[in-house]
C-alpha positions, 0 to 999 in steps of 0.5 A, a space after each residue: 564306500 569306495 572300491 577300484 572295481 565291480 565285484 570288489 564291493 562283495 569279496 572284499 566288504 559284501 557282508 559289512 554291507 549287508 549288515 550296515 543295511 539290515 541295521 537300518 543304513 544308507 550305504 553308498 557305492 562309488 566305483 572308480 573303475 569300469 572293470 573292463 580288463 577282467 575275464 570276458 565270458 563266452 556268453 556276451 551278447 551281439 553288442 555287448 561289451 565286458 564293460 555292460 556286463 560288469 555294470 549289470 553284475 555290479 548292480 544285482 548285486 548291489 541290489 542284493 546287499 542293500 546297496 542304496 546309491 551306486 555311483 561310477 567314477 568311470 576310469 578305465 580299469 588299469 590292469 594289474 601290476 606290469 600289464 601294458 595297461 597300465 600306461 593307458 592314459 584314462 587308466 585310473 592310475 593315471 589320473 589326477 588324484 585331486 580331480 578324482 578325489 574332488 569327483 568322489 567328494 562331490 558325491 560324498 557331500 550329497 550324503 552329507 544330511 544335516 545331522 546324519 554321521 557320515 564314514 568314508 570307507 576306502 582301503 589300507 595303505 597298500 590296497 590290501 594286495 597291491 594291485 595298481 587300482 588298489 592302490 589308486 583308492 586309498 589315495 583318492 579315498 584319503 583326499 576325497 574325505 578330506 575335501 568333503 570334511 569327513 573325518 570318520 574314515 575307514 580302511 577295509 582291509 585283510 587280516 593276515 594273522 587270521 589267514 596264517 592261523 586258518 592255513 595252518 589249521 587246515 595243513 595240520 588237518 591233512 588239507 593241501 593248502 598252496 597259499 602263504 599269506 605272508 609271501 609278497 603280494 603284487 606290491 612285494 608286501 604281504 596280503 592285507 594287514 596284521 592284527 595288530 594295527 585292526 581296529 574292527 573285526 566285523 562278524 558277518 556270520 548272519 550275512 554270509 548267504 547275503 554275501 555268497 549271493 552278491 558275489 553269485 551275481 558276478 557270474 562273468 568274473 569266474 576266477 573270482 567268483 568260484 572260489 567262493 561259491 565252490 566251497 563248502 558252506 562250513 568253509 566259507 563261514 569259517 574263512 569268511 564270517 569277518 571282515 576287518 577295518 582300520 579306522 584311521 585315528 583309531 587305537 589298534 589292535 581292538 575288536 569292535 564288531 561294528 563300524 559306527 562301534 565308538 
């Protein structure tokens, strides 16, 4: 798997990860970016930068998950849409696609046992919300793939149909939910995908307290990691008990439950 930064592993794919683990998987982690524009806590140590932090965050875990192989493509993280990071001339979005994709390919082949089926996972088209890094992954993922010749590829994704029904199940239970799902995200697109073009929807209901666990080792990141961690847990298995995949070549919509489902 492919993902732009540490902690993305977890909100975004944690409980598929888990699952492709407990199912006797190999799963490999490749981060494009170091993460270093995220929330920087109180508590960094004499020396210590953001940077080290994340990365003793991304392996716990990674631990955690079952991950087998963490590998870091060691971009500077490019900041989200319109900061002044973006210009960065080491930002992942900066780089050059092909020299970025050869990089993930060569880690890629290195997986590539005989005989052993072998996916790529990156993300949709549009990096399911738009952030720069986001965007920067499916890219590379794409071509990394292809130079590798893998031609099982995978795009996690976000399904929207699924977040619209679930707010409006929580406004018509008298909870005030200040979200839409369908307004434009960073991109000026909405969130993630619809329904219609998902070809795996992934229960991960056995894994959520796997999932919940990884993303607790993300203590730095409080923006990202509370909002999950503070719910309750009949909330978070409801919002979070399936993650959603497209698989490029696919016929959409469909309901596998598996990534390796033919």
């Amino acid at each position: 798997m492919l993902h732009a930064h540490p902690d993305d592993e977890c909100l975004i794919t944690g409980g598929s990860i888990a699952k492709l683990a407990a199912d006797g998987h190999r799963v490999v982690l490749v981060v494009a970016t170091d993460g270093r524009h995220g929330e920087v806590p109180a508590d960094l140590a004499p020396g210590e930068t953001l940077i080290d932090r994340r990365r003793r965050e991304l392996h716990a875990s990674a631990d955690v998950l079952g991950i087998q192989r963490v590998e870091w493509l060691n971009y500077a993280d490019s900041g989200m849409t319109g900061w002044p990071q973006n210009a960065a001339p080491d930002a992942f979005i900066n780089a050059d696609v092909e020299v970025a994709a050869g990089r993930f390919a060569a880690i890629v082949r290195e997986e590539m046992v005989a005989g052993a089926r072998v996916g790529v996972c990156t993300y949709d088209w549009h990096g399911n919300y738009g952030h720069p890094d986001h965007l920067m992954v499916h890219k590379v993922g794409h071509r990394g793939a292809e130079l590798a010749g893998v031609a099982e590829i995978y795009q996690c994704t976000l399904n929207r149909d699924f977040y619209v029904r679930t707010i409006a199940m929580a406004k018509q239970a008298g909870m005030n939910v200040d979200w839409d799902p369908e307004a434009p995200a960073d991109d000026g697109n909405p969130m993630g995908e619809p329904e219609s073009v998902i070809t795996h929807h992934v229960d991960v209901r056995e894994h959520r307290h796997t999932k919940r666990a990884a993303i607790a080792c993300h203590a730095s990141q409080v923006t990202d990691s509370s909002f999950f961690l503070e719910m309750s847990d009949e909330m978070f298995a409801l919002a979070f008990s399936t993650e959603w995949f497209i698989r490029v070549g696919a016929k959409a919509p469909d309901t596998r439950g598996s990534l390796f489902d033919d």
